[in-house]
KEMIDO-328553 format. One record per residue: residue number from 1; x, y, z of N, C-alpha, C, O in turn. Coordinates in Angstrom, 3 decimals, m for minus. Each point is the difference from the previous one (the first is absolute). Layout:
BEGIN
+------+----------+----------+----------+----------+----------+----------+----------+----------+----------+----------+----------+----------+
: resi :      nc1 :      nc2 :      nc3 :     cac1 :     cac2 :     cac3 :      cc1 :      cc2 :      cc3 :      oc1 :      oc2 :      oc3 :
+------+----------+----------+----------+----------+----------+----------+----------+----------+----------+----------+----------+----------+
:  NUM :        X :        Y :        Z :        X :        Y :        Z :        X :        Y :        Z :        X :        Y :        Z :
...
+------+----------+----------+----------+----------+----------+----------+----------+----------+----------+----------+----------+----------+
end
This chain:
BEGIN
+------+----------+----------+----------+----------+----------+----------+----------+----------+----------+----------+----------+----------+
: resi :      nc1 :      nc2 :      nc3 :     cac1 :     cac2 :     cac3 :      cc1 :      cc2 :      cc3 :      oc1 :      oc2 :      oc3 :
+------+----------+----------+----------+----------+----------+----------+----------+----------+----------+----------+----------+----------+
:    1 :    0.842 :   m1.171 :    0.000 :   m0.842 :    1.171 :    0.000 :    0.897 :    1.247 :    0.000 :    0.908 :   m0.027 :    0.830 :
:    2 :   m1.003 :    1.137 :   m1.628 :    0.438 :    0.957 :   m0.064 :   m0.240 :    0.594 :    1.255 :   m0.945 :   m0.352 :    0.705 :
:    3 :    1.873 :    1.372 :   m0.333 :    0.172 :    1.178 :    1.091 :   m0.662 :    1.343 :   m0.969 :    0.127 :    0.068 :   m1.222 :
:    4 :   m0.801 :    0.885 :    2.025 :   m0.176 :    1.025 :   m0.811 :    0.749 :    1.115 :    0.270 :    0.508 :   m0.307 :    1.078 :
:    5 :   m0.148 :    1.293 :   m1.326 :    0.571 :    0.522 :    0.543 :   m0.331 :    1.577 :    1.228 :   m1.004 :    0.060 :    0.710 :
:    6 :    1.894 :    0.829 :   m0.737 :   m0.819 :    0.354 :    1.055 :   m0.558 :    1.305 :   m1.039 :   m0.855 :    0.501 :    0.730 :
:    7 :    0.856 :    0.101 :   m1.663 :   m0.696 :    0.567 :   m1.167 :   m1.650 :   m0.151 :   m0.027 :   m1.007 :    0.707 :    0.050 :
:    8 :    1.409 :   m2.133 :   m0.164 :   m1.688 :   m0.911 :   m0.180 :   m0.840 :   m0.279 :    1.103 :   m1.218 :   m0.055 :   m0.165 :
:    9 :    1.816 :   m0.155 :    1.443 :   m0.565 :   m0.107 :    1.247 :   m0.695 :    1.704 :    0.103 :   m1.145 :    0.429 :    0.133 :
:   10 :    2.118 :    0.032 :   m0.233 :   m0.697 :    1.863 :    0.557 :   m1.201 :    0.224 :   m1.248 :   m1.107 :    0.455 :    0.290 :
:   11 :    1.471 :   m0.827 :   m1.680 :   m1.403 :    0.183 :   m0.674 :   m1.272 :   m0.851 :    0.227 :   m1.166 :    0.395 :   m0.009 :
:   12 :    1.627 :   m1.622 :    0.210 :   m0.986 :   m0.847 :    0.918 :   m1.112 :    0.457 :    1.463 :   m1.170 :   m0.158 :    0.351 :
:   13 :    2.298 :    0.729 :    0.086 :   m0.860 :    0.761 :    1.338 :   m0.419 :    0.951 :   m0.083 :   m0.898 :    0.191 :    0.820 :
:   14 :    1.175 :    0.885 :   m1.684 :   m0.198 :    1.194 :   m0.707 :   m1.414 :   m0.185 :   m0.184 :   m0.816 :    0.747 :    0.539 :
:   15 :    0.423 :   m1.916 :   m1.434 :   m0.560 :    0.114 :   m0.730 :   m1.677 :   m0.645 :    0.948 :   m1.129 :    0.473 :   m0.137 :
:   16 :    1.638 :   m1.878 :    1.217 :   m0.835 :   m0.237 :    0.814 :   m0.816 :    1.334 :    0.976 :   m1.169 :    0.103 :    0.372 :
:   17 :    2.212 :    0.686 :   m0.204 :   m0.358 :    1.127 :    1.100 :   m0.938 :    1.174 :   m0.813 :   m0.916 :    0.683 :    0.457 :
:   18 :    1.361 :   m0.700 :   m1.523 :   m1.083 :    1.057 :   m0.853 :   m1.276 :   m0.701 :   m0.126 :   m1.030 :    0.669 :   m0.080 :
:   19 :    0.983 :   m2.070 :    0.051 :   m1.359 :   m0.821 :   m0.393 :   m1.083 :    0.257 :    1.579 :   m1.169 :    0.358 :    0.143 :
:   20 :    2.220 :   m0.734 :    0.789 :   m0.513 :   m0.115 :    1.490 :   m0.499 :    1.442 :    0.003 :   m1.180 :    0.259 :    0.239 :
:   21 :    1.912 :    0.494 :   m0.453 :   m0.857 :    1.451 :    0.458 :   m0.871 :    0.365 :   m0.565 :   m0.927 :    0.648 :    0.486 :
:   22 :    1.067 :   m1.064 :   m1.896 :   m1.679 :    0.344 :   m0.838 :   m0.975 :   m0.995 :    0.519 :   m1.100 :    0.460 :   m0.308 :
:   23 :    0.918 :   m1.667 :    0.983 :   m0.499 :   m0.673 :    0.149 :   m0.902 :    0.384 :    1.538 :   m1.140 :   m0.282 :    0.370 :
:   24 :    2.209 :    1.008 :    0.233 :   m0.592 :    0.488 :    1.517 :   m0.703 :    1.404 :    0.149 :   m0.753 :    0.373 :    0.900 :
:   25 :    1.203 :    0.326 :   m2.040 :   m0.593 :    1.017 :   m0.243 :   m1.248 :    0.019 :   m0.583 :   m0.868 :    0.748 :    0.448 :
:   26 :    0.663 :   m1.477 :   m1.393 :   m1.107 :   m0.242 :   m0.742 :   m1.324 :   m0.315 :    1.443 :   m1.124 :    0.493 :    0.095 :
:   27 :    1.718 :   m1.325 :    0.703 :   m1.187 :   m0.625 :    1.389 :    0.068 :    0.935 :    0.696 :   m0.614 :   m0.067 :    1.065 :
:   28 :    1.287 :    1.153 :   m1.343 :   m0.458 :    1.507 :    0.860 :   m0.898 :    0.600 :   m0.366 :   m0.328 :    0.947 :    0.714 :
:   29 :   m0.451 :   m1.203 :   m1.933 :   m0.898 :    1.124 :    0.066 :   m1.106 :   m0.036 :    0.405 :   m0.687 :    0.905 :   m0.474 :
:   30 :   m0.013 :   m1.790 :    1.407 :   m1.122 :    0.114 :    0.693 :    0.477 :    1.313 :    1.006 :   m0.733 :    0.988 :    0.018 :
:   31 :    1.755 :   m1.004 :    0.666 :    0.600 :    0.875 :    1.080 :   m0.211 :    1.316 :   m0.237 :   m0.548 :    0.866 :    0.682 :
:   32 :    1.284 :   m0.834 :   m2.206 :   m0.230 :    1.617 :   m0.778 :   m0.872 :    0.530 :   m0.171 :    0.087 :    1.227 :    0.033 :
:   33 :   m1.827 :   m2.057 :   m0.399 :   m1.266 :   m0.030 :   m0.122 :   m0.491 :    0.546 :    1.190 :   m0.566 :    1.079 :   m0.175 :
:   34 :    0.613 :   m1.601 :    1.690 :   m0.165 :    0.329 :    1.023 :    0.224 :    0.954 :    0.275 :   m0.788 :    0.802 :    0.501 :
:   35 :    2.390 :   m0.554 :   m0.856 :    0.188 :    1.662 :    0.898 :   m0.208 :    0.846 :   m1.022 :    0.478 :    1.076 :    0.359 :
:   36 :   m1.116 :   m0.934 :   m1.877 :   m0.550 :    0.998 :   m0.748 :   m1.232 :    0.565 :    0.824 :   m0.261 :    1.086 :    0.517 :
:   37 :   m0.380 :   m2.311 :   m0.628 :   m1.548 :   m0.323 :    0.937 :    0.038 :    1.065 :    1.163 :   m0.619 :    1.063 :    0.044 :
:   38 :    1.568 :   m1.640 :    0.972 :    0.101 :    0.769 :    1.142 :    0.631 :    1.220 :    0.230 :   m0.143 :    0.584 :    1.074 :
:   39 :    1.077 :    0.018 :   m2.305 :    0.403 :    1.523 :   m0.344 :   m1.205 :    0.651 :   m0.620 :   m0.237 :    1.152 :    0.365 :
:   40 :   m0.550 :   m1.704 :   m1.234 :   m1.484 :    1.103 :   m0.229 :   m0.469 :   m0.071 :    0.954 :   m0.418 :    1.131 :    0.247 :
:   41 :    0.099 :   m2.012 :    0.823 :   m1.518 :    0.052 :    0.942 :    0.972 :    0.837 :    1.229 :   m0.672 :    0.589 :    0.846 :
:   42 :    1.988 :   m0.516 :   m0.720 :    0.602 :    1.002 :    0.667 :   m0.073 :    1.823 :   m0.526 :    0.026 :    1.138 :    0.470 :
:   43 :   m0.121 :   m1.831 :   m1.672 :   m0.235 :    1.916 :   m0.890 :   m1.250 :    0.380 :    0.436 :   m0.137 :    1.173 :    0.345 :
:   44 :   m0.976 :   m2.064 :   m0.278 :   m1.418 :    0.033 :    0.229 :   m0.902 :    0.078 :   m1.916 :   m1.057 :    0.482 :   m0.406 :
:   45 :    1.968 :   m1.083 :   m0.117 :   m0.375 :   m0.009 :   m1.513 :   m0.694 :   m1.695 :    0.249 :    0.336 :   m0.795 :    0.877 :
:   46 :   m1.490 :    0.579 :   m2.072 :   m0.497 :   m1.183 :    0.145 :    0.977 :   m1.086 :   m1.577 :    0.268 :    0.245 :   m1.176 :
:   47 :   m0.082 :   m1.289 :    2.019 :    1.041 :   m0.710 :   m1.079 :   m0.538 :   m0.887 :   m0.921 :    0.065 :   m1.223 :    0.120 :
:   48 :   m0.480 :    1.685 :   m0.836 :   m0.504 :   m0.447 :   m1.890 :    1.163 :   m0.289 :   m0.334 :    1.139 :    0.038 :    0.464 :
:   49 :   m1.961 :   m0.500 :   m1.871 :    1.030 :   m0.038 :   m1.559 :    1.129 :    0.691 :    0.335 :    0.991 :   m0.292 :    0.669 :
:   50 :   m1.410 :    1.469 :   m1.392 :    0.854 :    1.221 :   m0.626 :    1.424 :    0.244 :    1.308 :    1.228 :   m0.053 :   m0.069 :
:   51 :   m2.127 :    0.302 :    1.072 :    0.783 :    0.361 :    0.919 :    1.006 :   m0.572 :    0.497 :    1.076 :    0.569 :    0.185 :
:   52 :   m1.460 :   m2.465 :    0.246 :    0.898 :   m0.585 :    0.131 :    1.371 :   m0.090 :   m1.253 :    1.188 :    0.156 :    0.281 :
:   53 :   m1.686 :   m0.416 :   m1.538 :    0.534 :    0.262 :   m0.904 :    1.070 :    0.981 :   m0.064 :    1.114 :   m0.452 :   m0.266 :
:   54 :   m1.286 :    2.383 :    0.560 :    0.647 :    0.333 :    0.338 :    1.115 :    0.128 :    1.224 :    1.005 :    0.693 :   m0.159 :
:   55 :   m1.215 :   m1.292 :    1.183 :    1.037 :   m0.608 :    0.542 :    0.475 :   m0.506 :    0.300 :    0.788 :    0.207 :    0.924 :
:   56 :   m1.059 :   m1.777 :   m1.854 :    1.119 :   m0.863 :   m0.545 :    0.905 :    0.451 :   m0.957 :    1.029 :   m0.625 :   m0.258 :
:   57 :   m1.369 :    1.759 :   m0.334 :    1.102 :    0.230 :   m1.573 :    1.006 :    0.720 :    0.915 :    1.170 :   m0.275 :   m0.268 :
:   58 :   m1.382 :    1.268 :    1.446 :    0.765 :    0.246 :    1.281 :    0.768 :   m0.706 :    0.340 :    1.164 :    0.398 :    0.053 :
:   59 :   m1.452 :   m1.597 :    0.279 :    0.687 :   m1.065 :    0.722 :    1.147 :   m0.633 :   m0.982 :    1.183 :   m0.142 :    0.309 :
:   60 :   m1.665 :   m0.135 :   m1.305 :    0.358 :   m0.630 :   m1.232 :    1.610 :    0.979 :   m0.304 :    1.059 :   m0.443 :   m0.445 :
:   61 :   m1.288 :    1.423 :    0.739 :    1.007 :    1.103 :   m0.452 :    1.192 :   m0.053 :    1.501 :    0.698 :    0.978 :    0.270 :
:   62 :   m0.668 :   m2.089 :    0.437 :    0.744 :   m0.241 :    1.345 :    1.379 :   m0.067 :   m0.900 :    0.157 :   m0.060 :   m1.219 :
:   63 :    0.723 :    0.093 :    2.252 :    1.661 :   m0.682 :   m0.410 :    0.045 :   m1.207 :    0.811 :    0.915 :   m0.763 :   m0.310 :
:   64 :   m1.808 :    0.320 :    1.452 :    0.010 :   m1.381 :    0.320 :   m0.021 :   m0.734 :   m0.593 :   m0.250 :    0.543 :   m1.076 :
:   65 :    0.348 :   m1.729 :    0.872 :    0.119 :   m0.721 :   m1.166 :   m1.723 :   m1.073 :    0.287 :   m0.746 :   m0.513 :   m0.834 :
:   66 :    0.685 :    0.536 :    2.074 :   m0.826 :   m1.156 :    0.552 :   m1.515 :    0.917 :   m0.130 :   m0.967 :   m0.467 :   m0.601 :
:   67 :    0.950 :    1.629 :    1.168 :   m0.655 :    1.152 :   m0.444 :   m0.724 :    0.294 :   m1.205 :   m1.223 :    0.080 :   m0.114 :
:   68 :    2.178 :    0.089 :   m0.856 :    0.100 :    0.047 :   m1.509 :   m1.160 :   m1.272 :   m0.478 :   m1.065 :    0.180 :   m0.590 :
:   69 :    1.498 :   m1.135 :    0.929 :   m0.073 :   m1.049 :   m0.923 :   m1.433 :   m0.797 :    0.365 :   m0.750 :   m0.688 :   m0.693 :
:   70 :    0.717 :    1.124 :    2.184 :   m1.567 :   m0.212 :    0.940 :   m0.770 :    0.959 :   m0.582 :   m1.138 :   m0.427 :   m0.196 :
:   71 :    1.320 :    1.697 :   m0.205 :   m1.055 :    0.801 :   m0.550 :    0.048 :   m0.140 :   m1.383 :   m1.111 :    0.299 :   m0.438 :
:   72 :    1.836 :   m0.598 :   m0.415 :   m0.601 :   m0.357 :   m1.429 :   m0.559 :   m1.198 :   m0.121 :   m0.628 :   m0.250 :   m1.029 :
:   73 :    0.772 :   m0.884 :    2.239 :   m0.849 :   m1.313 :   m0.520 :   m1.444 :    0.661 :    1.061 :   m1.033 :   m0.489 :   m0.456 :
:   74 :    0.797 :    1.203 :    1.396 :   m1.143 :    0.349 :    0.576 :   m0.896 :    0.859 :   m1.462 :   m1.144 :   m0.256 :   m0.378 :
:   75 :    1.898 :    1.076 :   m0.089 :   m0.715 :    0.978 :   m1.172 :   m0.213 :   m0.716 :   m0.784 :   m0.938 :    0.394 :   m0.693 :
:   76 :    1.574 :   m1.897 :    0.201 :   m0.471 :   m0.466 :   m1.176 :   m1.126 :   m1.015 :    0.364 :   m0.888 :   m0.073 :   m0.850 :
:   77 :    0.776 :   m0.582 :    1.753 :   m1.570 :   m0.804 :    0.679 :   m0.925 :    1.036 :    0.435 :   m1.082 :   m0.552 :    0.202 :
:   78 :    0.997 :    2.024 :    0.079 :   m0.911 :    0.999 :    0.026 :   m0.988 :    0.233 :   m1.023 :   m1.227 :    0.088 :    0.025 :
:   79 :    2.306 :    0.007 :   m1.145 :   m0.552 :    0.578 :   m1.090 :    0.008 :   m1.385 :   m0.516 :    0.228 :    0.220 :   m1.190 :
:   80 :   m0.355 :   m1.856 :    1.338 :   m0.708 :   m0.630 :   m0.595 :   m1.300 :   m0.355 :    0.762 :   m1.030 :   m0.445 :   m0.505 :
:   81 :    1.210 :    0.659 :    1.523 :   m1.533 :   m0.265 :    0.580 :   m0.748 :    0.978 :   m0.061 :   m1.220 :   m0.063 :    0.149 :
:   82 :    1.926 :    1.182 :   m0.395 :   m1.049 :    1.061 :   m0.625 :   m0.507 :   m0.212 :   m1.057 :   m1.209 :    0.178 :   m0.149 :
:   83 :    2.085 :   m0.657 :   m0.955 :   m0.972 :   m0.690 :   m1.249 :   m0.587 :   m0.757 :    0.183 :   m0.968 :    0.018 :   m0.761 :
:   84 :    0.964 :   m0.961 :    1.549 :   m0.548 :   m1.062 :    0.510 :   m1.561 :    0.409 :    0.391 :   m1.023 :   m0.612 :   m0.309 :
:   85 :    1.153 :    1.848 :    1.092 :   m1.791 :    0.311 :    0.544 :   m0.722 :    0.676 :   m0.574 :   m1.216 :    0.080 :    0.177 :
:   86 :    2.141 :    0.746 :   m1.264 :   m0.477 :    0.376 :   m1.075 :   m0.896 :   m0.636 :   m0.548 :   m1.064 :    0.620 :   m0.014 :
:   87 :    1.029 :   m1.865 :   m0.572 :   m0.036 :   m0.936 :   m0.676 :   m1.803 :   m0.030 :   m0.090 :   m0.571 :   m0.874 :   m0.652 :
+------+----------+----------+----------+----------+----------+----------+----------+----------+----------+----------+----------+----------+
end
């Protein structure tokens, strides 16, 4: 069996650790959903569509990465279950 070297090991893990974090981030966005929820009903604004909508594209605009990535998969199941009740 070949040895790999250590080049290939660091792109190997590189590459596991970018998967793991999109993977944990993505199961964040119920969290992000919540505290949109609970930043309007703190504004005293009532949290619809639109509204929530606008501050997920907020959130979405984070440099967190876990942040980030929790509010674009929260904005993109919003706006399909909004088509969804549309319907």
């Amino acid at each position: 069996m070949a040895r790999k070297t250590p080049e290939q090991l660091t792109k190997e893990f590189e590459g596991r650790k970018a998967k793991g974090l999109a993977k944990g981030a993505a199961a964040y966005w119920p969290n992000v959903l919540a505290n949109a929820v609970l930043k309007l009903a703190a504004e005293g604004q009532v949290p619809d569509v639109a509204a929530l909508v606008a501050r997920l594209e907020l959130e979405a605009a984070s440099k967190d990465i876990q942040v980030k990535a929790g509010a674009e998969e929260a904005l993109a199941r919003l706006k399909q279950a909004a088509a969804r009740g549309a319907e």
